[in-house]
N, C-alpha and C positions, 0 to 999 in steps of 0.2 A: 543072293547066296550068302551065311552065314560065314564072317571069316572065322578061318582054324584059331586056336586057342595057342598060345604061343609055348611052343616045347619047354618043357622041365630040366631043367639040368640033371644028368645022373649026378651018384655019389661019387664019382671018381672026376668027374668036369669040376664039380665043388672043389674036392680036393686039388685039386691042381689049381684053383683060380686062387686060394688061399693059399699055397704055395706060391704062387706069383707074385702073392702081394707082399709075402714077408722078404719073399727077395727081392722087391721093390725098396723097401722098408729102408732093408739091409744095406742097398746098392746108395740109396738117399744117407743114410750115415757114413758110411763108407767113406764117399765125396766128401761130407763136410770137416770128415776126420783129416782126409789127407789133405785138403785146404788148409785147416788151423795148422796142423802141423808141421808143414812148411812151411808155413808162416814166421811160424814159430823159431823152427832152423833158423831162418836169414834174419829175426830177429837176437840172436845170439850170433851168429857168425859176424855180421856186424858190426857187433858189441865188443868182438876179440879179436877184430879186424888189424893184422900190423900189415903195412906197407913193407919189402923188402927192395930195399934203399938201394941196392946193387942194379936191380933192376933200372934199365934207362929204356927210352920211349922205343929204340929200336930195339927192344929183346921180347914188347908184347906183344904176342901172337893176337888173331882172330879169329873167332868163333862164327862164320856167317850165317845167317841165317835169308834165304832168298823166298822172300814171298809175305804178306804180313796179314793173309785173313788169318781166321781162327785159328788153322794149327802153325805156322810163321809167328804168329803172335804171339800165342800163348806157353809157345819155346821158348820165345827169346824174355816172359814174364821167370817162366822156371828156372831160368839159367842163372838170370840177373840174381833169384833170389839163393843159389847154391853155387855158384862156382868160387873157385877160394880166392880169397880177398887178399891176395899178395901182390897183386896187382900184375901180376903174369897174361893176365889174357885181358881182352875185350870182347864184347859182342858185337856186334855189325849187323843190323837188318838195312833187305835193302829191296824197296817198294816204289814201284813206278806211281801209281794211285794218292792223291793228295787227301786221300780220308779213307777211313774203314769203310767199305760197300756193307752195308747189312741187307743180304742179300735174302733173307727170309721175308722181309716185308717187301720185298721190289711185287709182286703180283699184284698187292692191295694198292699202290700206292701209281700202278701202270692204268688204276680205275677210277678212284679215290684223289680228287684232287684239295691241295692247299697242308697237305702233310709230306709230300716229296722229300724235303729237306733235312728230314729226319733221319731220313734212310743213311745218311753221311755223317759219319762220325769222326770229329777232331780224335788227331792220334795225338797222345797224350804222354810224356816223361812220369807223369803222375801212375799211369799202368806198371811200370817197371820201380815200385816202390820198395819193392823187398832189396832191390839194392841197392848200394852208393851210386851217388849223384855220378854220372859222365861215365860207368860201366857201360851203358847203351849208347852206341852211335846209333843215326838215323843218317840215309844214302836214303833221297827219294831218285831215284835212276829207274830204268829197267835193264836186266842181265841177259846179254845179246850170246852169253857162249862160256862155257866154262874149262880149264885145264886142270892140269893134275894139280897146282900149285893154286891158281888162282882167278878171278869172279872178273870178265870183262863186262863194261859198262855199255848203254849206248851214247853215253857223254866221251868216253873212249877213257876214262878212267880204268883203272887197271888195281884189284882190291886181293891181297895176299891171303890166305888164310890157312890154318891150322886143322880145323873142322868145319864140315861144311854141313847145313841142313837145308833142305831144298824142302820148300813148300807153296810150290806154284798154285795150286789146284789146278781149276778147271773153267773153260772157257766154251764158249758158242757163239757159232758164225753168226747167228742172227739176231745177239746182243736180248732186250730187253724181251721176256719178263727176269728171265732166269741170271743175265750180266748185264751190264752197264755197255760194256763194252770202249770203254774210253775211261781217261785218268782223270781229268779236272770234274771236283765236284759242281759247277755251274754249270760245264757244259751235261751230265749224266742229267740234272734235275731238270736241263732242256730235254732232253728225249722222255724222261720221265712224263712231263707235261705237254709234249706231243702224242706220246700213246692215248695221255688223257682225252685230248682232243677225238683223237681216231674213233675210241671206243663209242668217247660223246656224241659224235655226228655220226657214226653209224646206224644201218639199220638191220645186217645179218651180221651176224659176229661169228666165226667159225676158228674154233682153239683146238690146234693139236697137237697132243699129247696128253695124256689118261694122268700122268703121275702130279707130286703134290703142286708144282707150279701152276699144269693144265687148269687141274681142279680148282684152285683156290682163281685162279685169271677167273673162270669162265661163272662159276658160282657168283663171284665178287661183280659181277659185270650183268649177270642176269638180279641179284639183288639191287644194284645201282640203277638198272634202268628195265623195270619190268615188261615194259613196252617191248624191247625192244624182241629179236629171235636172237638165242644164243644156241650154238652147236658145240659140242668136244668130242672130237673123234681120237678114238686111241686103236693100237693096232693089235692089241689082245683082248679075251672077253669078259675082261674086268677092270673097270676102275682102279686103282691103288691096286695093283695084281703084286704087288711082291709084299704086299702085308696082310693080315689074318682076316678071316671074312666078316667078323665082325667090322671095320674099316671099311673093307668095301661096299658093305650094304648100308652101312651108314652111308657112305658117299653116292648110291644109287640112290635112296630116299630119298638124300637132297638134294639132287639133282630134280627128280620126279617135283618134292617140294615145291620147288622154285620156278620149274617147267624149263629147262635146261634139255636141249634135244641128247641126246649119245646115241653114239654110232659106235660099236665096235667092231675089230678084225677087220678093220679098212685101213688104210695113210692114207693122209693127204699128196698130190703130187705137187711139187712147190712150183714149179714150172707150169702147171695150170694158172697160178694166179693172174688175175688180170683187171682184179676191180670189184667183178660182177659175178664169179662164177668159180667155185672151185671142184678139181674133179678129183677123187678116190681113186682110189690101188684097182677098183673094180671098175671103173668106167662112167659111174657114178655123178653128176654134175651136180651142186650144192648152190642156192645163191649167196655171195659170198662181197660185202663190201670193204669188211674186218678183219683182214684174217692174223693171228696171232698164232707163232709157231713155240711151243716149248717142247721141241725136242732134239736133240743135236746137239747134247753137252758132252763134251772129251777133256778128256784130261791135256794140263798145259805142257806138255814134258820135253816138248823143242830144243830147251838150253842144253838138254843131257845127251844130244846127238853128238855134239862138240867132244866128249868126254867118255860115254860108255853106252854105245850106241847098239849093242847086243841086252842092255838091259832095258828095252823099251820092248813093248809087248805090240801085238797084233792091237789091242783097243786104246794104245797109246799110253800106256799105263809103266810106270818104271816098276820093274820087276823087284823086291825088294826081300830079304832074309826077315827071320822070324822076328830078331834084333832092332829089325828097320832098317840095318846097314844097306846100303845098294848093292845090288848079289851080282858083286863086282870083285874078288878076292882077293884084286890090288887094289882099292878101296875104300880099304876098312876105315876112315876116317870122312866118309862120307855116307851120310842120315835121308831117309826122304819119309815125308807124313805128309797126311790130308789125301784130299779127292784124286790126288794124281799116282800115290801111293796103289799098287796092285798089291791091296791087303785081305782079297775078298772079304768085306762084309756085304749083309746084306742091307743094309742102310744108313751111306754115307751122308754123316751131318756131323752139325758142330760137336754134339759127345766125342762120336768117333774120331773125330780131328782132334780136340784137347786129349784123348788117352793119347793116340800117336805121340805129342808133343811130347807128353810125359813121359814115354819110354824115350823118342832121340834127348831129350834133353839130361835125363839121368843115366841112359849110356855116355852119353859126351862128359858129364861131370865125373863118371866112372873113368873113361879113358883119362882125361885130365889127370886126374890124381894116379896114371899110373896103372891101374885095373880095368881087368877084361870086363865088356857090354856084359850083364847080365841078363836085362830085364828084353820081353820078349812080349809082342801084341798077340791078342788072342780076341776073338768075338768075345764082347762082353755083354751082362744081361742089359744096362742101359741102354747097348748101339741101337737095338728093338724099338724106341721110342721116340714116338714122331708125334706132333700138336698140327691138325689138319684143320685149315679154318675151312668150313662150310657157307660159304654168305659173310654179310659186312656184320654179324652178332651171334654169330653159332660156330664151334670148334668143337671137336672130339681131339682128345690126348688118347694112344695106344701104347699099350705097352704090350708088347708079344715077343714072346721068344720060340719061336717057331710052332709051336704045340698049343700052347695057349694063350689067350689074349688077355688084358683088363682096359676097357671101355670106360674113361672118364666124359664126357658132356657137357661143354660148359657155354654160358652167355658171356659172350663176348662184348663189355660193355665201352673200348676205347675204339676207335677206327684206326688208332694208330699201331696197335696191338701191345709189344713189349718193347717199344723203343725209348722208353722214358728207361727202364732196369738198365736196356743193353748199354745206355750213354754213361750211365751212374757205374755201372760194373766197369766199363773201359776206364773211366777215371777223368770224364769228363761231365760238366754241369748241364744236364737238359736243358734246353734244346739252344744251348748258348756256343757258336762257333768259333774257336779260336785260332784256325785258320792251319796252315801246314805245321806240322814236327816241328817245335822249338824249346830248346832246353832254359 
């Protein structure tokens, strides 16, 4: 049978994919505008920087920031680079994890061995350069509980602060692909290289979960070893089901591709597991010697029980104002961003974690000086944009804003993906480790 002839776009699909792309354009200047230009700020404020002399060590407040992936992080870059240089404040991040998790690569790297190590990136005084030297302390601890006042430790330290930004994200009980689930970078790149093993000596691999982690495990795992059977079961009837169907059929192809089984509108029951056999929502039995779970991600938002325990939601999520304030009305001097943030979007990633950053960090610079938060998180056209690797040398970029999509295709020519940029942007040397936060 002849296949069909691949549909035309109308003139109004046109119109709109060309609409898309100048707000692409637009959204990619935009970015680079408000990069230099902050830059730029803290390269003058700097430059006019007085010390006031009155000021003694106990009159400087703290700005904490609790959590240090991308939106923790990228706060406490903004802050360093605009808060005033009177020397009235400090910043405080404070991070149980002895390295950045780049947790985009953890799927490739749970299949792919002898690149592990990459995924760990030295946190660096060199990130925080738009400021003076000793504005950023680093507290690697983790934050067992918080008060109105102040950031209890589990070393039993006890940290005062002024403003506070909470940027846990999000965690999963059953750690790898999606978490580490553990602080020292030696012992992660051990479970990193025991997944390696598992997938290695398997011989039925069954991954559930449909979304980007699923996909890229079970893809990444049926290209590494063709031989073997790979299954993904997800529990809706589509692949990638919260992005535009161009994504999804791409992700169906390759699956198809690669000869990747999917099962949709089943779950796995975890309590099935037993080695040899796994059974479905439906009763269903699978032979099963691998089984990889990516799904069971929540948000980390535990420490805010201590403190505003009415703004924590049913999906674990801290309820939060347009502001980002915690929509808490006593308060107002406490920020949340990132994956734990209940900011509905529809696709939380590192974009949407750097905006967040940028609105608490320039309300807190606002407060600082005196002046009401103005600035306010809104879905933006970037948060739309995801890079889905398909196999260890094929990736699609989407960019969709609910209506319509743009379809980029690209060969993927490193294994290790973008971890050479991620180390260079942090502010450290590929793939050169300089070991814990040292000033």
């Amino acid at each position: 049978m002849a296949e069909k002839p691949p549909q035309r776009m109308t003139l109004l699909q046109r119109l709109r994919k060309a609409i898309l792309f100048l707000r692409l354009v637009g959204y990619g200047l935009r970015t680079y505008y408000n990069f230099f230009s902050r830059s730029l700020s803290a390269k003058i404020a700097n430059r006019l920087a007085k010390s006031d002399a009155s000021i003694g060590p106990d009159d400087v407040k703290n700005i904490v920031i609790v959590g240090a992936a991308f939106s923790g992080l990228y706060a406490a870059r903004l802050l360093a680079g605009a808060v005033p240089r009177d020397g009235r404040y400090r910043i405080v991040v404070i991070e149980p994890n002895s390295h950045f998790n780049f947790t985009w690569v953890f799927p490739r790297f749970c299949v792919v061995e002898g690149h592990e190590h990459k995924a760990f990136i030295p946190y660096s005084p060199d990130f925080f350069d738009m400021g003076p030297k000793g504005l950023v302390q680093w507290v690697r601890d983790r934050v067992t509980s918080l008060t109105r006042e102040n950031v209890l430790l589990r070393s039993g330290e006890v940290i005062p602060y002024e403003y506070l930004i909470i940027a846990t994200g999000s965690n999963v009980a059953d750690g790898l692909p999606s978490r580490a689930g553990v602080e020292d970078k030696e012992e992660a790149i051990e479970l990193l290289k025991a997944m390696q093993e598992r997938v290695k000596n398997a011989s039925h691999i069954v991954v559930a979960g449909g979304g980007a982690a699923g996909v890229e495990t079970a893809t990444d795992a049926k290209d590494r070893y063709p031989g073997k059977s790979v299954t993904i079961v997800h529990s809706r009837q589509a692949l990638m089901h919260r992005f535009g169907n161009g994504l999804q059929q791409g992700t169906s192809e390759a699956m198809e591709r690669l000869g990747v089984n999917v099962i949709l509108g089943e779950k796995v029951l975890p309590q099935s597991v037993d080695g040899k056999f796994i059974t479905l929502s439906s009763g269903r039995k699978i032979e099963c010697d691998c089984f990889i779970n990516c799904t069971g991600q929540k948000p980390a938002s535990g420490i805010v029980a201590s403190l505003a325990p009415n703004t924590i939601t049913p999906s674990g999520h801290i309820r939060v104002k347009p502001n980002l304030q915690i929509d808490d009305d006593s308060l107002p001097n406490v920020y949340v961003c990132g994956d734990v943030a209940q900011a509905e979007v529809r696709n939380p990633n590192s974009r949407v974690a750097a905006r967040q950053a940028e609105i608490c960090a320039d309300n807190v610079v606002r407060a600082v000086k005196g002046k009401k938060p103005k600035y306010v998180f809104t879905e933006g056209f970037g948060d739309g944009v995801i890079k889905l690797t398909l196999g260890l040398d094929r990736s699609i970029t989407q960019y969709f804003d609910g209506k319509s999509e743009l379809l980029f295709p690209a060969v993927e020519p490193d294994l290790d993906l973008m971890c050479k940029g991620t180390w260079a942007a942090m502010g450290a040397r590929p793939f050169e480790d300089t070991g814990v936060y040292s000033e």
